[in-house]
Every structure is written in structure tokens, then in C-alpha cells.
SEVO-61631 format. One record per residue: x, y negated, z negated of N, C-alpha, C, O in turn. Coordinates in steps of 0.2 Angstrom, whole numbers, plus 5000, padded with zeros to 4 digits. Each point is the difference from the previous one (the first is absolute). Example, Ala and Ser with C-alpha at 12.3 -4.5 7.8 and 13.67 -1.06 7.14 Angstrom:
// SEVO-61631
- nu,nv,nw,cau,cav,caw,cu,cv,cw,ou,ov,ow
- 5066,5028,4961,4996,4994,5000,5004,4994,5000,5005,5001,4997
- 4993,4994,5007,5004,4994,4999,4996,4995,4997,5003,4994,4999
// end
This chain:
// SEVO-61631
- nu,nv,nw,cau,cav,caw,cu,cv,cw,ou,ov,ow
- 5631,4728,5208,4996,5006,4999,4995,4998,4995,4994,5001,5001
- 5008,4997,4992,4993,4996,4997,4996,4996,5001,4995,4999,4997
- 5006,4997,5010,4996,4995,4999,4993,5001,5007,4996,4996,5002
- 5005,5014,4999,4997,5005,5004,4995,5001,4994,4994,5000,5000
- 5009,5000,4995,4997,5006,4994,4993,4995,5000,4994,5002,5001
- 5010,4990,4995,4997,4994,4998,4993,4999,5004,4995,4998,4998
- 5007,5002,5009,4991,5000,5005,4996,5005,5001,4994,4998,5001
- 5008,5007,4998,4995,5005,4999,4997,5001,4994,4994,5001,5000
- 5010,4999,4993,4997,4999,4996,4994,4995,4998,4996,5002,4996
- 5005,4992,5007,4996,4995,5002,4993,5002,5003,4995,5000,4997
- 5006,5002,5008,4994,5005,5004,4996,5004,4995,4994,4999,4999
- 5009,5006,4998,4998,5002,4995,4996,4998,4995,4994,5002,4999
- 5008,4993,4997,4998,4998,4994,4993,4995,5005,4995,4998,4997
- 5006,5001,5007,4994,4995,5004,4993,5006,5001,4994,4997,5001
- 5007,5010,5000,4996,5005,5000,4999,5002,4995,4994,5000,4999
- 5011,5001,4995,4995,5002,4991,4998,4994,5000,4996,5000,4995
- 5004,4993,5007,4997,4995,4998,4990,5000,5000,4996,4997,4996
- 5004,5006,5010,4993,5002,5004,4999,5005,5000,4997,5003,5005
- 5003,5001,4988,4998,5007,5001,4993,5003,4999,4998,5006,4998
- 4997,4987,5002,4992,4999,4998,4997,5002,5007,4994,5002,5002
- 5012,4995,5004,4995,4998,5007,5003,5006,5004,4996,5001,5005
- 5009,5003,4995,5004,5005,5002,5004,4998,5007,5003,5005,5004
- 4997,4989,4997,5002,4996,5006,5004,4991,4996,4997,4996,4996
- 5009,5004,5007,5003,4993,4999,5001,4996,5005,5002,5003,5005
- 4997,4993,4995,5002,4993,5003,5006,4999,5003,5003,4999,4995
- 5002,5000,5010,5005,4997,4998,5001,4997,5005,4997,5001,5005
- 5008,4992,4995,5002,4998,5004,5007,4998,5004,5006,5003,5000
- 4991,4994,5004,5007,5001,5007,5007,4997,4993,5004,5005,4999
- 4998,4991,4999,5000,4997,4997,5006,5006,4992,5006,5001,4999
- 4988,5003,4998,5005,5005,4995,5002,5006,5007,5005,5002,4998
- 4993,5001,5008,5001,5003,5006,5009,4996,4998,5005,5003,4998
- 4994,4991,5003,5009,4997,5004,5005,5002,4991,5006,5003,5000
- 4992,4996,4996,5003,5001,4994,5002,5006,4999,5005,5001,4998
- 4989,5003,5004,5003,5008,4999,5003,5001,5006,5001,5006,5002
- 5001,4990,5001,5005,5003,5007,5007,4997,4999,5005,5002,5003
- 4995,4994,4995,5006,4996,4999,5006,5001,4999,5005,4997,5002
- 4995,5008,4993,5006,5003,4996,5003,5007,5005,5006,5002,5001
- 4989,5000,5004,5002,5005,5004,5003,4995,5007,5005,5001,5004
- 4991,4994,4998,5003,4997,5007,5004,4994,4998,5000,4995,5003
- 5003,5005,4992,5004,4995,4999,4999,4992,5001,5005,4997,5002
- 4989,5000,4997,4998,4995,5002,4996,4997,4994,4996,5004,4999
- 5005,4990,4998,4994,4997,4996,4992,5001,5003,4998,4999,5006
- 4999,5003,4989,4994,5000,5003,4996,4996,5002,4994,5000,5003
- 5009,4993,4995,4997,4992,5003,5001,5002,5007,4995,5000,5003
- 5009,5001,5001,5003,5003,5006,4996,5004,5003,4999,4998,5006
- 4998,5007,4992,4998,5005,5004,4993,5002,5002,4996,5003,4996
- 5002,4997,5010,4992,4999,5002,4998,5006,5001,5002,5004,5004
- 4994,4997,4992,4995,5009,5000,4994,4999,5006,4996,4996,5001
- 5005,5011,5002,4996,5001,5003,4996,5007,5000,5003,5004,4996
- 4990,4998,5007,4999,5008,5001,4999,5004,4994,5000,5006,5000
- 4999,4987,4993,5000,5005,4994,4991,5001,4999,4998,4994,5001
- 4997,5009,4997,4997,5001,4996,4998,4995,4994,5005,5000,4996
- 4988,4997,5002,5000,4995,4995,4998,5004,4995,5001,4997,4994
- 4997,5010,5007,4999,5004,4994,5002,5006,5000,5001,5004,5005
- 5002,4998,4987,5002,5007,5000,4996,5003,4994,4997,4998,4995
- 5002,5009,5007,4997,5005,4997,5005,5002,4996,5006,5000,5002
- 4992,5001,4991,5002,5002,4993,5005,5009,5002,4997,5004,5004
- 5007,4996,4994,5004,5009,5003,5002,5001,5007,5004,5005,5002
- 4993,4989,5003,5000,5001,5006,5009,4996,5003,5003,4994,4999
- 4999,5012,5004,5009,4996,5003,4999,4995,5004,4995,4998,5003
- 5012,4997,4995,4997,4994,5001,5000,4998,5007,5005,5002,5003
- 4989,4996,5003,5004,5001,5007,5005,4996,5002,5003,4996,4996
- 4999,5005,5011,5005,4997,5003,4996,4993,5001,4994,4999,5000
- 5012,4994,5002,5001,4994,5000,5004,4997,5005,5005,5003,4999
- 4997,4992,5005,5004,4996,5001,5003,4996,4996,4997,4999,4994
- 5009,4998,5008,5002,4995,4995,5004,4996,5006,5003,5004,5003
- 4998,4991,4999,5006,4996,5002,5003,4994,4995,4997,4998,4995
- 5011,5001,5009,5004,4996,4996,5006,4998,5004,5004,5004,5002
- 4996,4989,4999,5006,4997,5005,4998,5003,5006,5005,5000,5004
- 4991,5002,4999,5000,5004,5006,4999,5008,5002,4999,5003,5005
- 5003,5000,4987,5003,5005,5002,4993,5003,4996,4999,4998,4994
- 4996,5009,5011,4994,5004,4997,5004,5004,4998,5005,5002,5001
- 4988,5001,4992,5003,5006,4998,4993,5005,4998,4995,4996,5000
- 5005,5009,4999,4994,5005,4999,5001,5000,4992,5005,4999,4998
- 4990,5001,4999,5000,5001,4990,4995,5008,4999,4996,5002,5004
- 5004,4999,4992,4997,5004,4996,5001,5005,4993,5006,5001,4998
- 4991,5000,4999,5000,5005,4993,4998,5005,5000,4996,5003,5003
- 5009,5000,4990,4997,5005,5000,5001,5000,4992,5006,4999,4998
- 4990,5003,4997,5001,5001,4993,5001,4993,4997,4996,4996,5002
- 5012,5002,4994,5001,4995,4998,5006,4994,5005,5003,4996,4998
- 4996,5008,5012,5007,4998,5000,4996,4998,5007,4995,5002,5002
- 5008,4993,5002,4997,4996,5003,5009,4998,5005,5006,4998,4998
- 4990,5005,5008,5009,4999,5004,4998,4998,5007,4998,5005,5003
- 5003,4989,5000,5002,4997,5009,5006,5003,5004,5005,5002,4997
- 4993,4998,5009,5004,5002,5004,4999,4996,5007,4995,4999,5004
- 5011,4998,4997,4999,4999,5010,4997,5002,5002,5002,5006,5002
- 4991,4990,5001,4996,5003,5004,5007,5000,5009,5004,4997,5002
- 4992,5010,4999,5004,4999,5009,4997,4998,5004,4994,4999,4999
- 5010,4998,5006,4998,4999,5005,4996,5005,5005,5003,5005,5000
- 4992,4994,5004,4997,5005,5004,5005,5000,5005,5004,4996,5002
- 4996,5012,5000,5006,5002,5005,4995,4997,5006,4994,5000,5000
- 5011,4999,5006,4998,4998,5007,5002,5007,5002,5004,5004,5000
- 4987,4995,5005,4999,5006,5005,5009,5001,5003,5005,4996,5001
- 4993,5011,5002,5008,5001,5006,4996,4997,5005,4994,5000,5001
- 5012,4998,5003,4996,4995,5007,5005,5008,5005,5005,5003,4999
- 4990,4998,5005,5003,5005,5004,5007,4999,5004,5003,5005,5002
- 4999,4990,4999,5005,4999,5003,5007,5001,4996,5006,4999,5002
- 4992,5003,4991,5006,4997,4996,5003,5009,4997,5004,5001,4996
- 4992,5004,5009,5001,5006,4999,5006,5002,5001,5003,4998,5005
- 5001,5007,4990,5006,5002,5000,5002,5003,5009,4997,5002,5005
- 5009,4996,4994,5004,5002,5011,5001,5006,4998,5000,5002,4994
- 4999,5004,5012,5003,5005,4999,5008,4999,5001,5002,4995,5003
- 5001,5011,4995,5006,5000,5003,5002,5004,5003,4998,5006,5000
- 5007,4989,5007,5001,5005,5006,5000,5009,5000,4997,5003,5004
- 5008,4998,4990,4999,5008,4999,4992,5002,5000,4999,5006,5001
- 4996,4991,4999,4997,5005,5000,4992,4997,5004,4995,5002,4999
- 5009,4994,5008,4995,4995,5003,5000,5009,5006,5004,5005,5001
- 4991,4993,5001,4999,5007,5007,5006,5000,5003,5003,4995,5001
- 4998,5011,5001,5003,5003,5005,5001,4999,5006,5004,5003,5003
// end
């Protein structure tokens, strides 16, 4: 749980850092660090994707990728708390064939 606190904190302090241009810089690189404590993986480990290179100063942080060992996960913030989640898988259309049987009780007469 602290080491959620520890990444976002980081984000943070990378924003009062830049508070002349009202936009920060960041990279894929502090993205994997601030995710690490929530997806359980060193951040050497883990490839950032779909993140934004800049963030607006009071602006919630957006949403991000992260993968690790194979496994995606979705990132995002809010305040000082920065939490991933197992991205899902997309559901497969229904193939018509695979539609529920009726049962006899209630096949025509």
C-alpha cells in the first residue's frame, strides 16, 4: 500500500516542480515506477504504454497502460493515490449457433 502512496507522490512533486510552465513532462520510465507498487512488478520490468508526455498542473492524472511478464494492466490517479487493474479481455461476439435450447416443456405443441 505505500509503495502506491510513494508513485504518486512522485508525480506530484514532478508537477509542483513545473509550476512556471503549468504542464510537466513525464516519462514512460517515472509512468513504470508509479505503477509498480500497485502491479507488483519492478519497474525495470514494466512497459508503459497510452500514457500522455504531458500533464496539466490540478488536472487528474489520465489513464495509462502498464504490462509485466505478460500480464496488461490499466493505471490511473486520482489525488495522491495511483491504482492498476487487469485490463480484460474483450468479450467474443455470441456466434448464433451457440444460442440457449429451448426445453421440451415449452417447444410447440
Amino acid at each position: 500500500m505505500r509503495l502506491k502512496s510513494i508513485g504518486a507522490r512522485m508525480l506530484w512533486l514532478l508537477a509542483l516542480a513545473s509550476l512556471s510552465s503549468g504542464c510537466i513532462s513525464v516519462s514512460a520510465a517515472q509512468y513504470a515506477s508509479a505503477s509498480a507498487g500497485s502491479i507488483g512488478c519492478p519497474s525495470s520490468e514494466i512497459r508503459i504504454s497510452g500514457q500522455p508526455s504531458r500533464l496539466g498542473i490540478g488536472s487528474p492524472q489520465p489513464e495509462w497502460r502498464a504490462e509485466c511478464r505478460g500480464r496488461k494492466f490499466i493505471c490511473g490517479g486520482a489525488g495522491k493515490t495511483i491504482a492498476c487493474s487487469p485490463e480484460l479481455q474483450p468479450e467474443e461476439p455470441a456466434r448464433p449457433d451457440s444460442a440457449p435450447a429451448v426445453p421440451a416443456s415449452r417447444a410447440n405443441p
